[in-house]
N, C-alpha and C positions, 0 to 999 in steps of 0.2 A: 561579628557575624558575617559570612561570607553569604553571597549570592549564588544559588545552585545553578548550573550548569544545565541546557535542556537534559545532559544523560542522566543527570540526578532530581531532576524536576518529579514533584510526588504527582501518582495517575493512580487514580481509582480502575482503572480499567486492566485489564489482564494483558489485553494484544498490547498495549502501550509498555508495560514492563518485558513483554518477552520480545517486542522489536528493538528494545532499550541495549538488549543483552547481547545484540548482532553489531552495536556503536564499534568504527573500525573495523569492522571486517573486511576485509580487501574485497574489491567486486571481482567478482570472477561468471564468465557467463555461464549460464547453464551450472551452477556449483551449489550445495546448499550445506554447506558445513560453517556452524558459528565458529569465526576466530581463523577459519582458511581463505572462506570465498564462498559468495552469495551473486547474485544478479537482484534488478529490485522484483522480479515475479517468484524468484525462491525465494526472498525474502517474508513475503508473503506467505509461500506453500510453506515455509518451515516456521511460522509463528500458527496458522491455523491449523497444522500437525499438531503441537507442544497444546494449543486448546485443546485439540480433540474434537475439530472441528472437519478432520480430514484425515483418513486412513493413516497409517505410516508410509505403507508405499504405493501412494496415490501421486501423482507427478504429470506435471506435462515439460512433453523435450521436442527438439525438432524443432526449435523456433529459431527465426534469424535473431540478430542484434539489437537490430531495430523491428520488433515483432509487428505481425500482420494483426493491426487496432482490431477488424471484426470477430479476427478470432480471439483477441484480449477482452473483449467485452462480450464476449459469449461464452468463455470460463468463467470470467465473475459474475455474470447474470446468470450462470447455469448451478452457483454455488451460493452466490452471497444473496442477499436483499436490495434493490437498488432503494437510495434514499436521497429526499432532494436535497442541495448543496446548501439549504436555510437549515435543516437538519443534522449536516453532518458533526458531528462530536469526537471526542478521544476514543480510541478503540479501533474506528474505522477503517475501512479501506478507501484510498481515493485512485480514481484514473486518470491523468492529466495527458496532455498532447503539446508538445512541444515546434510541432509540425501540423500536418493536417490531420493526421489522423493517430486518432487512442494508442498511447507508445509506451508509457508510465506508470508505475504504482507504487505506493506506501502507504504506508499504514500512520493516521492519523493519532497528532501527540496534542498534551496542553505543555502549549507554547511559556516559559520561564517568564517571559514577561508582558504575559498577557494573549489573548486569541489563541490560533492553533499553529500547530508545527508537523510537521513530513520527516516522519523516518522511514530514509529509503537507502538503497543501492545505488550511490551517484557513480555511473561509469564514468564521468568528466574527471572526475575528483578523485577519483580509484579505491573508493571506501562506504562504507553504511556511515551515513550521518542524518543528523536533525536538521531542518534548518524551519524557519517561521515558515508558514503556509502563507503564500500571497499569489492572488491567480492575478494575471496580465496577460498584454501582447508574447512575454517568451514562455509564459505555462498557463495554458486555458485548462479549466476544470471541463471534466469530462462527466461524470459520474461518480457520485458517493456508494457506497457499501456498506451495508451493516452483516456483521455474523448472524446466519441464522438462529434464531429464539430470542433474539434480542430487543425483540418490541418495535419493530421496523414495520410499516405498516408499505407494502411495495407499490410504486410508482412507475409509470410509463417509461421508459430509452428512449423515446425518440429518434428520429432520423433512421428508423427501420434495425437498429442493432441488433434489438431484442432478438429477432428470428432466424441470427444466423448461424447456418451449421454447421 
């Protein structure tokens, strides 16, 4: 019996199988074609598409590389559920900061061997991959996200996020 790979690792959850389906795709910024090129924020806009969670051609463009955190957390507070990081689960969305300020997202996996795992758009790495979720000094948790209807009961931002426009 072989041990499954995070791509093959079984998820109950829907956003976990259609982030699964973008494994390898080259990053490409601003791109949202599975199998061409994704960045990790179309990553995202092209898994909550495929739910049906968000128009077809609903998109946000114009952002630098490294995106401006207030306005990354006022698209997904203006769309998702914020939910605390004792909550967060498979399915989700997570925002991490690699720096000062909210920079990151993917879409929250169960991890092959055990706790959770991150499929995202590594630009370092030049592809969508899984890797264990582990928050530290080089990736602080920023904020969880749940998809709308999803039983999310919503919680405070802090540090003033919420209200920016």
């Amino acid at each position: 019996m072989t041990t499954p790979t995070p791509s093959t690792a079984p998820s109950l959850h829907p956003a976990v199988a259609v982030a699964r389906s973008y494994l390898g795709t080259p990053f490409h910024h601003q791109a949202r074609v599975r199998g061409v090129g994704v960045d990790c924020v179309g990553l995202v806009i092209c898994v909550a598409r495929e739910l049906g969670h968000l128009p077809p051609a609903w998109d946000v463009t114009g952002y630098a590389r490294q995106p401006d955190g207030s306005q990354l957390m006022h698209h997904l507070a203006d769309r998702l559920v914020p939910v605390p990081q004792a909550d967060m689960r498979p399915g989700d969305v997570v925002c991490v900061a690699f720096a000062r300020h909210p920079q990151h997202v993917g879409v929250v996996g169960d991890y092959v061997h055990g706790g959770l795992s991150l499929i995202h758009a590594d630009g370092q790495r030049g592809r969508v991959l899984e890797t264990r979720l582990l928050f530290g000094a080089a990736m602080r948790f920023v904020q969880a996200f749940r998809w709308p209807g999803e039983g999310a009961a919503p919680v405070g931002l802090g540090g003033g996020v919420g209200g920016v426009a």
